[in-house]
N, C-alpha and C positions, 0 to 999 in steps of 0.2 A: 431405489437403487442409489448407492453411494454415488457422489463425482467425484473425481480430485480435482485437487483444487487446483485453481488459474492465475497466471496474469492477472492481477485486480487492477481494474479500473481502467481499461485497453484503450475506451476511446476518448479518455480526457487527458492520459497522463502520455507525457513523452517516452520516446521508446530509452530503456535503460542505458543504451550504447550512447545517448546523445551527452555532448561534451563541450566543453569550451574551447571553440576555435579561432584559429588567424581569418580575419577577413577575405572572401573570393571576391574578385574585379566579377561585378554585373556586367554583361556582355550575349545578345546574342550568338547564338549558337549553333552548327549546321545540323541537318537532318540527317538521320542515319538512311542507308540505302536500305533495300528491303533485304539484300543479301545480308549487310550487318546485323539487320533487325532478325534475321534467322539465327544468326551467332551469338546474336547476346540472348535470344529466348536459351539458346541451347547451354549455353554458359550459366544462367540463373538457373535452369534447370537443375544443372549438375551440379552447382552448390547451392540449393536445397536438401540435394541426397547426399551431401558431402564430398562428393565426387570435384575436385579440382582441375582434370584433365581436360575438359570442352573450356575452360574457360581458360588457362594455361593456352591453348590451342588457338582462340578469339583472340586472345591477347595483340598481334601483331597488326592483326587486323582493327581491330578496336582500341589501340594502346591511345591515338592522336584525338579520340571525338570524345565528346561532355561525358561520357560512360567509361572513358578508359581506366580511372583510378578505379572505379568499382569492381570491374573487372579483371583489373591487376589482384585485386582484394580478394575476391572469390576464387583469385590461382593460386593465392598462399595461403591465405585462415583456414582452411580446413586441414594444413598439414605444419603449423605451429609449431607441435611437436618436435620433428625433425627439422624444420626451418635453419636455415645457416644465418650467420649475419651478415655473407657480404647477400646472399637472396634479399634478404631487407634491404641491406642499403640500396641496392639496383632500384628496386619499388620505390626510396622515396624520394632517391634521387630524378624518377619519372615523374613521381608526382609528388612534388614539397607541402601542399597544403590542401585540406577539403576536409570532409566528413570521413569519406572511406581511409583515406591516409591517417589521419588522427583517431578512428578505431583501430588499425594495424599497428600503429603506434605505440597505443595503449597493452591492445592488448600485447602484443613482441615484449612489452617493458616487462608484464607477469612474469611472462614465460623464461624471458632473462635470470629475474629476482628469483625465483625459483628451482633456476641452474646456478644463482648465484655466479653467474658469471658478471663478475662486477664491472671487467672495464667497458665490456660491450654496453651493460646497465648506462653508467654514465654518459659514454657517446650518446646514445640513442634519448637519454634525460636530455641533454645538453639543445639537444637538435628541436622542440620546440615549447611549447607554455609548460609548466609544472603542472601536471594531472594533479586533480583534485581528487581521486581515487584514495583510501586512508590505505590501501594495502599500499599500493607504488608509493607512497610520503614514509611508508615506512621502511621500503625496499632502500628509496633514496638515502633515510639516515642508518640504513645500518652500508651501505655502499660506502668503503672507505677515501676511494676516487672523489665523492660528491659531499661528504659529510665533514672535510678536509679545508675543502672551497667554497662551500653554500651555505647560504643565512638558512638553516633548517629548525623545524619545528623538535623542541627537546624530546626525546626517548617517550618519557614518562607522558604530556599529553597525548602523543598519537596514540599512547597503549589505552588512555582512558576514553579516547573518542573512538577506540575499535570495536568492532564485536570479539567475545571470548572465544568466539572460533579464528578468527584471521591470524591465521600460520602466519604472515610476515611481521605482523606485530606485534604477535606473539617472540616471535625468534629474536627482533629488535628488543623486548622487555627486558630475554633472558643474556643477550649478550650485553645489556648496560645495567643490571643487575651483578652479572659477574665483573664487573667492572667498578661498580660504587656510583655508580650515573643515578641511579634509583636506590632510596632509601628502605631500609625496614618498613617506618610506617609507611609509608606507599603503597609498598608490596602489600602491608595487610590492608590494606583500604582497598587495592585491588580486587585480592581475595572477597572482600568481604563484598562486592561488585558481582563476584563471578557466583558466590554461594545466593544473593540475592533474588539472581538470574536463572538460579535452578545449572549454571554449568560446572557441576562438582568433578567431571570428570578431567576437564578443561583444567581447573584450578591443582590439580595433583602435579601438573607437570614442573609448576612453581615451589615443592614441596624442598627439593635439594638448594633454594637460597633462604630455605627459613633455620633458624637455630634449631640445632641435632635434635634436642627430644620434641619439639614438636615438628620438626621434617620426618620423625620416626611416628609422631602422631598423626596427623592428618590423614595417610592413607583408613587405620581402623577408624577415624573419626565419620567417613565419609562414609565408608563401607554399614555404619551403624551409630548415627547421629545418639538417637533416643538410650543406647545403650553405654554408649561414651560419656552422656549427660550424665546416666545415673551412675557412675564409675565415679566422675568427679566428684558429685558432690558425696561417696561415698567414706566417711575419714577414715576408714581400717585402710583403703587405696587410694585416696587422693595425696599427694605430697601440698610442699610447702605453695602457696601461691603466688605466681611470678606473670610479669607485663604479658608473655606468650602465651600461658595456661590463660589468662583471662580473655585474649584474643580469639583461643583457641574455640571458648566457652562462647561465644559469640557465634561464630562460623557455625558452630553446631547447630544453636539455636534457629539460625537463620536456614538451617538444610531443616531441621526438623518444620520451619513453619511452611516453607517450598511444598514438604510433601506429606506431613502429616498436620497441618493446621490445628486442629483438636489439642493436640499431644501440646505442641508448643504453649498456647493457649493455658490448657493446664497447669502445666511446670511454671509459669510464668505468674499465676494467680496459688500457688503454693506456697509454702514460708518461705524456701527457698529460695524461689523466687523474687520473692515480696523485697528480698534484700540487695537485690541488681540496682544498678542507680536508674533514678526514674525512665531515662532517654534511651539505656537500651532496654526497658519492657515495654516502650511505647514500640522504640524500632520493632520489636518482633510480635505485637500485638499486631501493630500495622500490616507487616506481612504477612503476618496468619490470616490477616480479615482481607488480603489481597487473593492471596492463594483460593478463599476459600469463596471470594465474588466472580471469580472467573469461575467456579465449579456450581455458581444460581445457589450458595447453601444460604440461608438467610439467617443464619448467625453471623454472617459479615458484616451487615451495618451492626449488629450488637457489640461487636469485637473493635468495629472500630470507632464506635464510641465511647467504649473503655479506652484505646489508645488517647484520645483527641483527653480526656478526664486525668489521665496519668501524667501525660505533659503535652499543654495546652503548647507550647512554644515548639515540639517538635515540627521538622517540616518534611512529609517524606514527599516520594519523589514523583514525577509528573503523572506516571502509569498509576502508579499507589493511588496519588488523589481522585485518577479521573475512576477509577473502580468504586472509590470511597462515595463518588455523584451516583455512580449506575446503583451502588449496595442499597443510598438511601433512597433510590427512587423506589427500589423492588418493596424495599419494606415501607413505601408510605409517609418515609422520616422527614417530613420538612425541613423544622432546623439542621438536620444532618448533613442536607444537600447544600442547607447555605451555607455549613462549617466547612464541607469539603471544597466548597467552590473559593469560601476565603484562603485555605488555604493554598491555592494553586500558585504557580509563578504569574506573574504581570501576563507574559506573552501567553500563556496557556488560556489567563480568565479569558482576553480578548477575541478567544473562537467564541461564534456566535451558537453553537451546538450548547456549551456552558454557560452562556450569559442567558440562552432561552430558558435551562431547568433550572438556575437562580432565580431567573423573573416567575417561572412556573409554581416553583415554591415558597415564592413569596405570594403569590395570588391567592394558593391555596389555605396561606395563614391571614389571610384579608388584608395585605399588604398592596391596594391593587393600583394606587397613583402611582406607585412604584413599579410594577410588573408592566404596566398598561406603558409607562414610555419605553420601559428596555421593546418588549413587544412590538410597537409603535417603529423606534429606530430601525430593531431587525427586519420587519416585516417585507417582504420580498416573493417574487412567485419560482424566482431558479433557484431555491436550494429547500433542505433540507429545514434547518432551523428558519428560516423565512417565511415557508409554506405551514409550519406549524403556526408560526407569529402571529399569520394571518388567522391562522384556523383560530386560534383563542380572540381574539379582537372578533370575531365572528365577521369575517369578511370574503368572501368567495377570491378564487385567484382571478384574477383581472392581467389579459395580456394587456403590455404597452402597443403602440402604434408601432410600427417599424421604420428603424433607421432610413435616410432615402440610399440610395444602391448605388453600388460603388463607381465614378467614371469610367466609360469601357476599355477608353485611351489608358489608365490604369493599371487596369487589369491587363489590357493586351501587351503592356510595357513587361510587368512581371514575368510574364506566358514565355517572353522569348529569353530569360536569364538562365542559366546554367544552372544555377542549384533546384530552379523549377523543374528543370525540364527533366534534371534526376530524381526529384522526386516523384515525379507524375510517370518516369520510368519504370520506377523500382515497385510503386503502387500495383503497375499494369501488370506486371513481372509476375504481382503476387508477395513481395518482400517489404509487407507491408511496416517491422520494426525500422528497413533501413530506409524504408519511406521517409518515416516520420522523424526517422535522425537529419535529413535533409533539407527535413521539411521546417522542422525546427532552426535550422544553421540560417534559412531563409526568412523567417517569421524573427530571427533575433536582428537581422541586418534590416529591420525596419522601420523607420521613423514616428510613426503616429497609427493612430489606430485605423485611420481612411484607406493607410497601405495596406494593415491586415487584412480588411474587411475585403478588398481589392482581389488579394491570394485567394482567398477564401471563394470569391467568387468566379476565380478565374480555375479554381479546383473545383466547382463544385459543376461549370461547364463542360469538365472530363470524367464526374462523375465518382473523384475521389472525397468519398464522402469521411471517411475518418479523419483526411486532411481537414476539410470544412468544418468537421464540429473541434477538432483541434484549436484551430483558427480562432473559432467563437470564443472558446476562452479565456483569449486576450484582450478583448475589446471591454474596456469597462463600462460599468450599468448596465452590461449583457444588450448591447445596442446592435448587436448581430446577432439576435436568437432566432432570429426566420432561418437566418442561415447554419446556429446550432440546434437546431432542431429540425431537421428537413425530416421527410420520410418518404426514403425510396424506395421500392418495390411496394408501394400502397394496396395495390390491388392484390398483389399476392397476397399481404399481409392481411389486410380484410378479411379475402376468401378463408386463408387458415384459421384467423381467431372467430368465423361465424361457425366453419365447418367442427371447432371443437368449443363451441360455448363460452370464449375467452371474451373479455372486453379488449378490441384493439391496440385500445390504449397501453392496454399494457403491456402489450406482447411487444408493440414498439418501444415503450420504456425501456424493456429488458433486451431489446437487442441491441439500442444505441450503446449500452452499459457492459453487454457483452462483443461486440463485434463493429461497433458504428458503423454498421451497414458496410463494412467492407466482405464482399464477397469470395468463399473461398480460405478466410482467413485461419489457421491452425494453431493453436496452442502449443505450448511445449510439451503438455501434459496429451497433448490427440485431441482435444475436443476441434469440431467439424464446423467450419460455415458462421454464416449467419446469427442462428442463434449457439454457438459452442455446445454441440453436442456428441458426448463422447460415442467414440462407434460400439462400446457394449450395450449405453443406453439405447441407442437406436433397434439394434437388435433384440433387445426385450420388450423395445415398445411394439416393434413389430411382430413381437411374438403374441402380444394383447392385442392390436387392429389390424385382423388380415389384409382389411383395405389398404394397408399403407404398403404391404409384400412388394410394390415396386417401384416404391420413394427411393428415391439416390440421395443419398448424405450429403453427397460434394454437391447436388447442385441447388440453386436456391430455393426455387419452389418446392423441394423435394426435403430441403433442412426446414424450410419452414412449418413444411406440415408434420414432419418427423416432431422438433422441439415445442411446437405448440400441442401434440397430442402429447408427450411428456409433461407439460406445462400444466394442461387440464388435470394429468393425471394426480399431480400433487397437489393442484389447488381443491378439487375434491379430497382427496388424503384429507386435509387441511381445512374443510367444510367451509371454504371460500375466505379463509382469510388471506388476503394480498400480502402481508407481512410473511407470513409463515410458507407460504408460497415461493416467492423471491429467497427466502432465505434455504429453503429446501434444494429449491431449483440451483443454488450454486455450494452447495455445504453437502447436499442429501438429506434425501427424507429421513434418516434414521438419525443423523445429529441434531434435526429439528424435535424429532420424536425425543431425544434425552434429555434436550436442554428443558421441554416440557414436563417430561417426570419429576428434573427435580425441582420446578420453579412454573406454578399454573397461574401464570398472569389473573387476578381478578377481572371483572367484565366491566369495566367503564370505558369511553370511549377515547381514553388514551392512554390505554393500557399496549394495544399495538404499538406504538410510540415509544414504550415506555420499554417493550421485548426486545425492540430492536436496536436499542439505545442499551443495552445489556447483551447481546450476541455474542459469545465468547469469542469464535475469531474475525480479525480484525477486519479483515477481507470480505467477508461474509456481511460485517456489521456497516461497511463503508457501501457495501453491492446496494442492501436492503433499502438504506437510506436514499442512493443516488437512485434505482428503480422506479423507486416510488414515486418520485420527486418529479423522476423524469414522466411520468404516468400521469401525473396530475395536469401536465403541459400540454399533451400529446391530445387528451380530454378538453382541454378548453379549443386543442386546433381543429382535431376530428369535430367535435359536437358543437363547435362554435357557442359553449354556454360557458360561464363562472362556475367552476365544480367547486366543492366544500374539500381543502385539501385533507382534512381531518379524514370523511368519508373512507377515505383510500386506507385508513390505517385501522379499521375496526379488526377485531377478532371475533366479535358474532353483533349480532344486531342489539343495541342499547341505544336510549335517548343519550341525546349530546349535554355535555354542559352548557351552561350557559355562555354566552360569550362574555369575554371581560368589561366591565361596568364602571363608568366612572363613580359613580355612590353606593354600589354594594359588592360587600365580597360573596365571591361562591362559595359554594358549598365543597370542602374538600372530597 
């Protein structure tokens, strides 16, 4: 059964609200009575449901203690819409600075830019740091009040660092376009940005600042790329050739390679073709071979090895290359992967995801004093390319010893600061994004790592564990992985993955990565608890195990045995491969089932590896990789052995390769 899809990456990444703020005075902080402690449950309640009224009602009561700005927060955000300005200013004249204050802030500035009510915009700009949000930098320079007075970023870059949906920087293009702020070629470089991207419909609204015949063109351009193409190059209907027609000839190409790859492909290897100057058939070879790696077709590394032959000096862009890696791995292409890898930017080669499948392809071409040090350097047992490093070096993971624990005077110093005590609040609450926006505000006002570590343990004493692995991963050399890695509710989690055949291990990988064991926790999309399980899937699963007929979704033991009988169900589907499982388990079994028909991994033992390093969405592709990874750890704590991190990534049973050799190369 399909999932929608989630939140990626819940329990390592900061929650999206969090922001750049003014420093809070650390300070103990009083206890709430139990009567408040009934007012603020009732207040977070009600805005959970969106209900602003219990918390509007708290307010008076709770406006003086460590909760009050949140709770001022919870009696306006939900009614934004209507919101006045002096109701804002009251709020922040209560509370000038925090976390909850500077997401009201934030978000008040949208909602402003969007009323276009400019002078309120600038006051409430004015009032503290300059959000780093690309929509509000553009609300600010089209704000006449702010754009007047302020060192602002020109027109033209906010529009190239936005997305081609952001209305405000969209609105910002079209009013300094009517202006002369922004050039012709811009605009078509924009254009040709937004056609790249697949948003043709996005790119039409820019059609009345392009010269009349083609602002008369572009709409049938778009509406019918392949047809437009054969029009022009028709000479009974093509006219004279001019700067715009040839722009125009471009935009086409790049809609035709978006959505029909083949087609472009074609025209482009036609006489016709043949006569385009080298750079833009490489451009649109690339993109056809891009379009067509995200769809597993394996004429992509063929195509974009025509590009890379057409012109060797073209450089396309980050996404392009790294498809250009996944296309040559699917087809086998050794050099191919080291072309794409050369050609990436500096900061792109230096992920170690990329430095592994240059070192991998160099192995496989007997290159292996070369592969053997990249391998060597990366090798590591917390991540993804590391636990591969190992696997080729033929090394089992090997935990380190543990950091010694953090002093308890420390941690009980933390324990009593106000931004702790809000977040270990908000945790309890259940609100667990504004947790970890506070959590974060606290974890940045930190000195060295012995603090973190401190937090971390002084959260993992109240049992906020999503804070905890948070935590971990600031501490470098992962010198706090007892504490990201913990595994709470063990016994339950046991019991469920014996009672449906799972290996532990991995049930725990995949719930760190879906819920870090914060209990109760809710997706935007509804999935439940623990392990994010949505409430239709529950309901089918319990339509398959009558024994389950009075498992509760909301509560733990009862999610866990719900998504571990779902869990089983796919990895059977999936004849026990862990790749394809993980990737089911948050995609659905039926995207796993397509990306299968049209691309059937061969059976070597790194060919899992190699699937999932190809996963078309991103989210999916980042889930499979941290699972697993996290699976391999959980395996050396449970079973106390050096497991093979390779193992964990078979798709059926095959001998392993050799491990990397200093005197001979492997066999590809």
């Amino acid at each position: 059964m399909p999932r929608p899809r989630r939140l990626p990456n819940i329990a390592l990444c900061a929650a999206a609200a969090v922001v750049a703020l003014l420093p809070l005075a650390a300070h103990a902080v009083a206890d709430l009575t139990p009567a408040q402690e009934q007012l603020l449950r009732q207040a977070a309640r009600g805005f959970a449901n969106k209900d602003y009224l219990p918390a509007a009602s708290a307010l008076p009561e709770l406006g003086q203690t460590y909760m009050g700005s949140w709770v001022g927060y919870w009696a306006l955000q939900p009614r934004l819409s209507t919101l006045t300005q002096a109701q804002y200013e009251r709020y922040a004249r209560q509370f000038p600075s925090g976390v909850a204050p500077e997401l009201l802030r934030r978000q008040w500035l949208l909602q402003l830019g969007k009323r276009q009510d400019w002078t309120a915009f600038a006051q409430v700009y004015r009032q503290g740091p300059a959000p780093q949000l690309i929509s509000l930098r553009c609300y600010a320079a089209s704000d006449p009040l702010l754009s007047s007075e302020m060192d602002l970023v020109p027109p033209l870059l906010l529009w190239r660092a936005a997305s081609p949906t952001d209305q405000a920087c969209n609105g910002l293009a079209k009013a300094a376009l009517a202006t002369g702020q922004i050039s012709q070629t811009a605009l078509w470089e924009q254009l040709q940005r937004f056609f790249r991207q697949g948003f043709f419909q996005q790119a039409l609204q820019f059609a009345p600042f392009l010269p009349a015949p083609a602002a008369r063109s572009l709409p049938r351009l778009v509406q019918n790329p392949g047809a437009w193409i054969e029009g022009r190059i028709d000479p009974a209907s093509s006219g004279a050739e001019t700067p715009e027609t040839r722009e125009l000839m471009r935009l086409a190409l790049l809609q035709l390679a978006y959505q029909q790859p083949e087609r472009a492909v074609a025209w482009i290897s036609s006489s016709q073709g043949r006569e385009l100057p080298a750079a833009l058939r490489a451009e649109i070879l690339y993109q056809s071979a891009w379009s067509a790696a995200r769809q597993l077709r394996m004429e992509a590394a063929t195509w974009y090895a025509q590009a890379y032959r057409i012109d060797p000096s073209y450089r396309p862009d980050e996404e392009v290359s790294a498809w250009m890696l996944r296309a040559a791995l699917r087809a086998r292409d050794w050099p191919l992967v080291e072309r794409a890898y050369a050609l990436m930017p500096t900061a792109q080669r230096e992920r170690g995801e990329w430095q592994f499948w240059n070192a991998f392809a160099q192995w496989q071409q007997g290159q292996v004093d070369r592969a053997r040090a990249t391998f060597t350097r990366l090798a590591s047992p917390w991540d993804y390319a590391g636990q591969l490093s190992l696997a080729a070096l033929g090394r089992p993971l090997r935990l380190p010893s543990s950091a010694p624990d953090p002093a308890p005077q420390s941690s009980a110093t933390l324990a009593s600061q106000g931004d702790f005590r809000r977040a270990i609040t908000l945790y309890r609450l259940g609100l667990y994004f504004d947790a970890l926006a506070e959590w974060q505000h606290l974890l940045d006002s930190l000195p060295n790592s012995g603090d973190v570590r401190a937090a971390a343990s002084a959260a993992a004493d109240r049992q906020a564990w999503l804070l905890v692995i948070n935590a971990s991963t600031r501490v470098r050399n992962d010198g706090d992985w007892r504490q990201g890695f913990v595994l709470p509710f063990r016994r339950a989690i046991l019991a469920a993955a014996r009672d449906n055949g799972l290996d532990p291990a991995f049930v725990a990988g995949l719930i760190r990565q879906e819920s870090g064991f914060a209990p109760g926790i809710a997706s935007s999309a509804g999935a439940q608890g623990l392990m994010q399980v949505m409430p239709a899937t529950a309901a089918w699963i319990k339509s398959r195990r009558p024994m389950l007929a009075a498992a509760d979704l909301h509560s733990d033991t009862g999610n866990l045995e719900i998504g571990s009988a779902y869990l089983a169900h796919v990895l059977e589907r999936f004849q026990g491969a862990l790749p394809l499982a993980a990737a089911a388990y948050n995609a659905g079994p039926g995207a796993v089932a397509r990306w299968l028909q049209r691309w059937n991994p061969q059976a070597d033992p790194w060919s899992g590896a190699i699937f999932a390093a190809n996963i078309p969405y991103r989210q999916t592709r980042d889930y499979v990789q941290a699972v697993l990874s996290n699976t391999a750890i959980y395996s050396a704590l449970l079973d106390g052995k050096e497991p093979d991190p390779l193992a964990l990534w078979q798709l059926q049973d095959s001998s392993g390769l050799e491990p990397v050799a200093a005197t001979a190369a492997p066999q590809p």
